[in-house]
C-alpha positions in Angstrom: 94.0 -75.0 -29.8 96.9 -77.5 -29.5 97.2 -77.8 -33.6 97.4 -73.9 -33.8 100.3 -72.8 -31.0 102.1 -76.0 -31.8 104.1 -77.2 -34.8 104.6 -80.8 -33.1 102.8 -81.6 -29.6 104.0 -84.5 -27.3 101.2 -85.5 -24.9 102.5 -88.7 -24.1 106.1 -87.5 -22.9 106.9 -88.9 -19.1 107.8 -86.3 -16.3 111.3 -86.4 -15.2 112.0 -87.9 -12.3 115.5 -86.7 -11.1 114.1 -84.1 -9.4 116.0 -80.4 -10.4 115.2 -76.2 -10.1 112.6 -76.8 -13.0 110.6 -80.1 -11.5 106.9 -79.8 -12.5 107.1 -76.6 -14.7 106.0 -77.4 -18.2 108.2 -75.9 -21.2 107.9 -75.5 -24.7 110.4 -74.7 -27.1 109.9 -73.1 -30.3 110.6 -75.1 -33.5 113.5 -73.3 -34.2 115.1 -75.3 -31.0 116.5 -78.9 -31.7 114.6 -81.2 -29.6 116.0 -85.0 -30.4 113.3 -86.8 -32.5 111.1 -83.5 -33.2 110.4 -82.5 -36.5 111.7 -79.1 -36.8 109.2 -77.3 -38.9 111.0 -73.9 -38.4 108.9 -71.9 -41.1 110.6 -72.0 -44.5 109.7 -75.0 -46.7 113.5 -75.4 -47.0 113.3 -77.7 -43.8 111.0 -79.8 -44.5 111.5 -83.4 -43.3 114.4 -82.3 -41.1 114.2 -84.1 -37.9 117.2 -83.4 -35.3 119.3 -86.1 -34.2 120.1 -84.6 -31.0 119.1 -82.0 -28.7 119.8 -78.6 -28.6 122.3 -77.7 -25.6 119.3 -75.3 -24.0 117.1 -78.2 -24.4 119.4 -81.2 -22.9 120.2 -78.6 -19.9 116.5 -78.2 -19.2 115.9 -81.9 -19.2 118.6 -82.4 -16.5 116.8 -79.9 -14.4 113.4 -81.7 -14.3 111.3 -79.5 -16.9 108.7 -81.6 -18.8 108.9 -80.5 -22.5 105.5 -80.5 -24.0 106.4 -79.6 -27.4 107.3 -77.2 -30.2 105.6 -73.7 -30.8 104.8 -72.8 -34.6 107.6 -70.3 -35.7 107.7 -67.2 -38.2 110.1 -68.0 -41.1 113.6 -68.9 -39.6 112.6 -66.5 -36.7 112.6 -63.2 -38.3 109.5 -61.4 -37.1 106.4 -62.7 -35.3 104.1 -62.7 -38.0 102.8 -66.5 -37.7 104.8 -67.2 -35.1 102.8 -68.6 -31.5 105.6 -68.7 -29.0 103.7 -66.8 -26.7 100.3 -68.3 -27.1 101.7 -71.9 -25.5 102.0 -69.9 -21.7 99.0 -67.2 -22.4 97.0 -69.9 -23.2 98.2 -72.2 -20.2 100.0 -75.2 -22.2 103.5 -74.5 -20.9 104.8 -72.4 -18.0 108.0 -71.2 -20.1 109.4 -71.2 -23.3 112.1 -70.8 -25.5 112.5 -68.5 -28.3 114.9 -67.0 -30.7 115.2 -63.1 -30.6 117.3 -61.5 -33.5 115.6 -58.2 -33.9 113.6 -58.5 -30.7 111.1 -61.0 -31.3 110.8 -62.6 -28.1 110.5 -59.5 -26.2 107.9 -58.4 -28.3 105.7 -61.7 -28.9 106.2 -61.3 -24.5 104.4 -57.7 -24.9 102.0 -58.4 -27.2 101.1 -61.2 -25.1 101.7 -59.2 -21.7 103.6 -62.2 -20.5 107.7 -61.1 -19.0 110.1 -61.9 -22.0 113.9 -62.0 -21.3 117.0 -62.3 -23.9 120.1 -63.1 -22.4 123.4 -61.5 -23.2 124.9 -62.5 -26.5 127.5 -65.3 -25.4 125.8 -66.3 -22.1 123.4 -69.2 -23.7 124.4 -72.3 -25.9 123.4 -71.4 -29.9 124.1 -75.0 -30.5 121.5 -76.7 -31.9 119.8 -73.4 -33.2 118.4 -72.9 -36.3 118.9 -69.8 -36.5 119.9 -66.5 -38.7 122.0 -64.2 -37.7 124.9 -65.3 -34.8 126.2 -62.8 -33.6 122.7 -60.6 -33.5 120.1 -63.4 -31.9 120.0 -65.1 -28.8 118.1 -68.2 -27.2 115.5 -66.2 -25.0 112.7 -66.9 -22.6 109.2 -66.2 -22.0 107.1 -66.6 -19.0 104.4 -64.9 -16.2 106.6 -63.8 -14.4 110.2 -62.7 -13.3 111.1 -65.9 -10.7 110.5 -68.4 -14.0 112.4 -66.6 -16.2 115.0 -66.5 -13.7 114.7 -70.1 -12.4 115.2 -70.9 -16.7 118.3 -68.9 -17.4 120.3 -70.3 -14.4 119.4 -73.6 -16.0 120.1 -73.0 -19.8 123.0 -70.7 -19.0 127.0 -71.1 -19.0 130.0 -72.6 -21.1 129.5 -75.1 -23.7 132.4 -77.3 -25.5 129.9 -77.4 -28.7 129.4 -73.7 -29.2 133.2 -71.7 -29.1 131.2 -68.7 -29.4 130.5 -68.2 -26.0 131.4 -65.8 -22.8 133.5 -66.7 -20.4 132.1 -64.4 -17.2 134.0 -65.5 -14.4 131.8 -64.7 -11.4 129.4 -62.9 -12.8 126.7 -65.4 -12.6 127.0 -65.4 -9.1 126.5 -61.6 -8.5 123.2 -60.9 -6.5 121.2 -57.3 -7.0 119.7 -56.4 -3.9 116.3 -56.7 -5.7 114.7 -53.6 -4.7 114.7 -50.3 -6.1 116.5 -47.6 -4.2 117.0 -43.9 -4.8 120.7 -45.5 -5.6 119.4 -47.1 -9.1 119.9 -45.3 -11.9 117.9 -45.5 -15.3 118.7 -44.0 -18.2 116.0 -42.7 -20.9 117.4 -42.3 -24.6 115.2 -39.8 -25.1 115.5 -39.2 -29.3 114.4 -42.8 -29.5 110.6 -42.0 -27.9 110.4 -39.7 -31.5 108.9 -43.5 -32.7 105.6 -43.2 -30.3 103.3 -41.2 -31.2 102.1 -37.8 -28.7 99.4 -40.3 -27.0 102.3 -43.1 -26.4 105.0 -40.5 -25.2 102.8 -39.0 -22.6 102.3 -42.1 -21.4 105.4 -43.8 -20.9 106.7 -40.2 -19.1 103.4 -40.8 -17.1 105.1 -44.9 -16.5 108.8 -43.3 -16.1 107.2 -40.6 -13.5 105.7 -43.5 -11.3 109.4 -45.1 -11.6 110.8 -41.8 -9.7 108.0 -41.9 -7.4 109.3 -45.3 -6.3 112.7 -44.0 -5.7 114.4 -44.5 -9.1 116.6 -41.6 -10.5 116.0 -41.3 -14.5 118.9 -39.9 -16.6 118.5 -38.5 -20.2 121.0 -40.3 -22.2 122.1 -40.0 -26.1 124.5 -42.2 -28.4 126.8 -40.3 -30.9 125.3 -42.8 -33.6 122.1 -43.7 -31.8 120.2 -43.5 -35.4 122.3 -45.9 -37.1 121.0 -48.7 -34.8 118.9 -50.0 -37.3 121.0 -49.6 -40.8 123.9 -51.6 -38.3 121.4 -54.2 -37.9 120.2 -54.8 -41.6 123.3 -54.7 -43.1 125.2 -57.2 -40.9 122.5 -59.4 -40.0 121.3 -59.6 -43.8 125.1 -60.5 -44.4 125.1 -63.3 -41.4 121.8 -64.8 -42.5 122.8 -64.9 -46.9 125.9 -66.9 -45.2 123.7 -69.0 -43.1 121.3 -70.1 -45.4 123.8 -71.3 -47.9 123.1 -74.8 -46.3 119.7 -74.8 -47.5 120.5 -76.0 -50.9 118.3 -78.9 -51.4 121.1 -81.9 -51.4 122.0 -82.5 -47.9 118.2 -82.1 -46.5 115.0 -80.1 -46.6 113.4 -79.4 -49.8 114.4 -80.5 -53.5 112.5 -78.9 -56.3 111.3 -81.4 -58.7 111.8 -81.6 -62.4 115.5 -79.9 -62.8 117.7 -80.4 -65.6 120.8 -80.3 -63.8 122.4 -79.8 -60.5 122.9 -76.0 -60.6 118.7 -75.6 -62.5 118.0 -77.8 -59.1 119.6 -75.4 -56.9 118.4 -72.4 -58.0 114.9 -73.7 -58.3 115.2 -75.2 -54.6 116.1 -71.9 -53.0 113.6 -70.2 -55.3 110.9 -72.5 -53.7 112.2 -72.7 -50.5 112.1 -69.2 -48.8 109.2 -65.8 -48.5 109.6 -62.6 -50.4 110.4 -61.6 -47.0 113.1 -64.0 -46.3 114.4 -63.6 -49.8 114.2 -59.6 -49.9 116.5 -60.1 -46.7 119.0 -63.0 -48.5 119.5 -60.6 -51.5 119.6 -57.9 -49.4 122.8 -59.5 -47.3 124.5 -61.2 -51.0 124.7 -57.6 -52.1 126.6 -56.6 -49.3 128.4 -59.6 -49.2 129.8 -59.9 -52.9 129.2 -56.4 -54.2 129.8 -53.9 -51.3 131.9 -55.9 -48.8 132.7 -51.8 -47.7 130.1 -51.2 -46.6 129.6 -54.3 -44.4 133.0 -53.6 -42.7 131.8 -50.2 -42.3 128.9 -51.3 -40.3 131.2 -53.8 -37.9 133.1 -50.2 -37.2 130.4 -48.9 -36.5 128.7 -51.3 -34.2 132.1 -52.0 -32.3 131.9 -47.9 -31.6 128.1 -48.4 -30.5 128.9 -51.2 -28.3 131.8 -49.1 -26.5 129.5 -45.9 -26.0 127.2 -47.9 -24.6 129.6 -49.9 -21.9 130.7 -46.5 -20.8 126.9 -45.3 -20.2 126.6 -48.2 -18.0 129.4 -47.0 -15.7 127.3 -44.5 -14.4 124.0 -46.3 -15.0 122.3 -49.7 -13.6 119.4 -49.8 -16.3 118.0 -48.4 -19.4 114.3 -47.9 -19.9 112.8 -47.5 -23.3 108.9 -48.5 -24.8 108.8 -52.2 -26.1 106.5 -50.7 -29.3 104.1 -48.3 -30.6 100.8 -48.9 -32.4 102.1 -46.8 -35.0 103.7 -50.0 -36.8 102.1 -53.2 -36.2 104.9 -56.4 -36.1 102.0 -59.2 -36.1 101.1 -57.2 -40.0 105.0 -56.6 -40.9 105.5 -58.3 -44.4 108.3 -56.3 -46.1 111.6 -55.6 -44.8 110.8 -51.6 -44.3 108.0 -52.5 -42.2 109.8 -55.0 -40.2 112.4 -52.5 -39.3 109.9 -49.6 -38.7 108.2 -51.7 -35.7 111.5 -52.7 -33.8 112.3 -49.5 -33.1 113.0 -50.0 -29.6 114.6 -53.7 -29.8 117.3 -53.7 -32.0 119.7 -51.4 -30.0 120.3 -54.6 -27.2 120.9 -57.6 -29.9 123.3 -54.9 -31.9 125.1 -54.5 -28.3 124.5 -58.1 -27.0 123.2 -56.7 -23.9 120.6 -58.4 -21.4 117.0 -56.9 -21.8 113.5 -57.5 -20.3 110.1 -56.9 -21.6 107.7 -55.8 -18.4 104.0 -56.1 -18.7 102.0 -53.9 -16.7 104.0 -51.0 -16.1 103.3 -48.8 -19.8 99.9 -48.8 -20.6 98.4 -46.1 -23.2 94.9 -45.7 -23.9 93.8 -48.9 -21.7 96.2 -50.9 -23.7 99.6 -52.7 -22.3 102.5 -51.4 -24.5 105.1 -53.2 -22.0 108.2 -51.8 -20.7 111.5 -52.4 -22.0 114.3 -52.9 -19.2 118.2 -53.2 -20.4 120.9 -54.1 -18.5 124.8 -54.0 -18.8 126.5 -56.6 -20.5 126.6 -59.5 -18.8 124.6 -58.2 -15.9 122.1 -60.3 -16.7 121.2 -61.6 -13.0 121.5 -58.3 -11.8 118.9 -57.1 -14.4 116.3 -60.5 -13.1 116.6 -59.3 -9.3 115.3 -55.2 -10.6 112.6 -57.2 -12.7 109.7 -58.7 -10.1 110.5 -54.8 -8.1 110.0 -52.9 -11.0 106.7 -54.8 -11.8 104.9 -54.3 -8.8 106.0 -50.5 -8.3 104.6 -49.8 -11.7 101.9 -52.0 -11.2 101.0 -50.0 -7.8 101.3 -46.5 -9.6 99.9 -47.0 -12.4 
């Protein structure tokens, strides 16, 4: 139902008629996206009533390529986690051929398994944030969601590339322009991080060899590769993403828009009882969580930049001698749709977090890791700013697993 999967839903909205890459597909956008006019009812009650005055970047590129936006998906809370959110239900339900979505910790890719739909994030710096309303910058990226590989595709070459309004971005020379030969080859490499798979249980670590094993048949060469600091992924994650999102959210005080609490005494009563109203126990575990390390152990927080920057240079130098990295998209060991404290948040993106801590390109694959009859999805990661590279390998690596499976 339209008043379930979307938090506003334009019916009325004319087709484009200048034509473009994306002519007749429909898109939605979730509500964390700034479409002109749209109320953005991104989760917290702290946006309330806030209606964007323009578009987002993503969403003015998409309208100059001919995509008819049909309207905006019901979000989880500022985009941290799926629980609530219905991204995925506006294309597995057939009301939009592709949509936009915000992935921090791997929400996209995962709302694409769960749905078994193809979910893409983009490396960090290749899409406009502007007009995002979002958490963590320098963790979450504007990603896609669709059936299949040649949408997702057809939608990055649209929404990608330099903007003036967001100085955040990567400047990658001819990158975008870099074919793969689209087909796999005893010359592709994948690497396996194999101490990561200790998250499945016996059932799902048979079956994803059993997935990787069909991969070789098809001509791929696996690798087993390790990171120095590959079980800090997720303590990197929390602590400087819970420091980006306390320094975010500082906005949402109740004066400039949003939410007001009613009844206050003074400014600073006002304040306090507006964020107290405003955000989850979640959200609010994760703002205190982030202050903490903000005001009372800044060390630690620079400690975890260190460490990162060390993570994202291990990884660059895997990739010399690697074109992919496979790894499972989730295990049924932790639920995310059920996740509602931080500990169980973390403990089902096992897989996810390693590619927004890097900022490299990843894919969620349906139909090629299945365990018990069930379709866990397939997590595909390519090198930094290989991100057409890592599109081409995606419709290939589909239909081999599909075939061997």
């Amino acid at each position: 139902m339209y008043s379930e999967v979307f938090a506003h839903f334009d019916s009325s909205a004319p087709a484009p008629s200048n034509g473009g890459i994306l002519a007749g597909k429909r898109v939605a956008v979730q509500s964390l996206v700034g479409v002109r006019g749209w109320p953005a009812a991104a989760g917290p009650k702290a946006l309330r009533g806030f209606v964007p005055l323009e578009d987002a970047s993503v969403v003015r590129r998409l309208k100059e390529e001919g995509a008819l936006l049909v309207g905006n998906t019901a979000a989880s809370e500022l985009g941290l986690g799926i629980c609530g959110d219905c991204t995925a239900r506006a294309v597995q339900e057939g009301h939009a051929d592709i949509v936009l979505m915000l992935d921090t910790m791997g929400e996209a890719r995962m709302a694409a398994a769960k749905a078994g739909l193809c979910g893409f994030k983009p490396s960090w710096g290749r899409v406009s944030r502007f007009g995002l309303l979002g958490l963590a910058p320098s963790m979450e990226c504007c990603s896609l969601l669709a059936r299949n590989p040649n949408d997702l595709a057809q939608a990055f070459r649209t929404i990608e590339g330099m903007d003036d309004c967001d100085p955040s971005m990567v400047a990658v020379g001819e990158a975008r322009d870099r074919p793969g030969n689209g087909s796999p080859s005893k010359d592709l490499t994948a690497g396996i991080v194999t101490p990561l798979l200790e998250a499945l249980s016996p059932q799902e670590r048979n079956a994803f060899s059993r997935a990787i094993a069909n991969l070789q048949d098809a001509g791929v060469t696996i690798r087993e590769v390790t990171f120095k600091d590959q079980g800090l992924f997720s303590v990197v994650h929390q602590v400087i993403a819970s420091v980006e999102a306390s320094s975010s959210c500082g906005k949402y005080d109740g004066v400039r828009f949003g939410h007001r609490a009613q009844g206050a005494k003074n400014w600073n009563e006002m304040y306090l009882e507006t964020r107290r109203e405003s955000f989850s126990s979640l959200l609010k575990a994760f703002l205190f969580q982030g202050a903490y390390f903000q005001f009372e152990n800044y060390p630690a927080f620079e400690n975890a930049c260190r460490i990162r920057a060390r993570l994202v240079q291990e990884n660059r130098k895997l990739f010399e001698s690697l074109d992919l990295m496979l790894l499972p998209m989730q295990s049924t060991l932790h639920d995310a749709n059920q996740a509602r404290t931080l500990e169980q948040l973390y403990n089902a993106f096992p897989f996810t977090l390693l590619a927004n801590v890097t900022g490299q390109p990843a894919l969620s694959l349906p139909s090629v890791f299945k365990c018990g009859g069930q379709d866990m999805g397939l997590q595909v990661l390519g090198p930094f700013l290989g991100d057409e590279e890592l599109l081409s390998w995606a419709q290939t690596l589909m239909v081999q697993g599909e075939e061997a499976a």
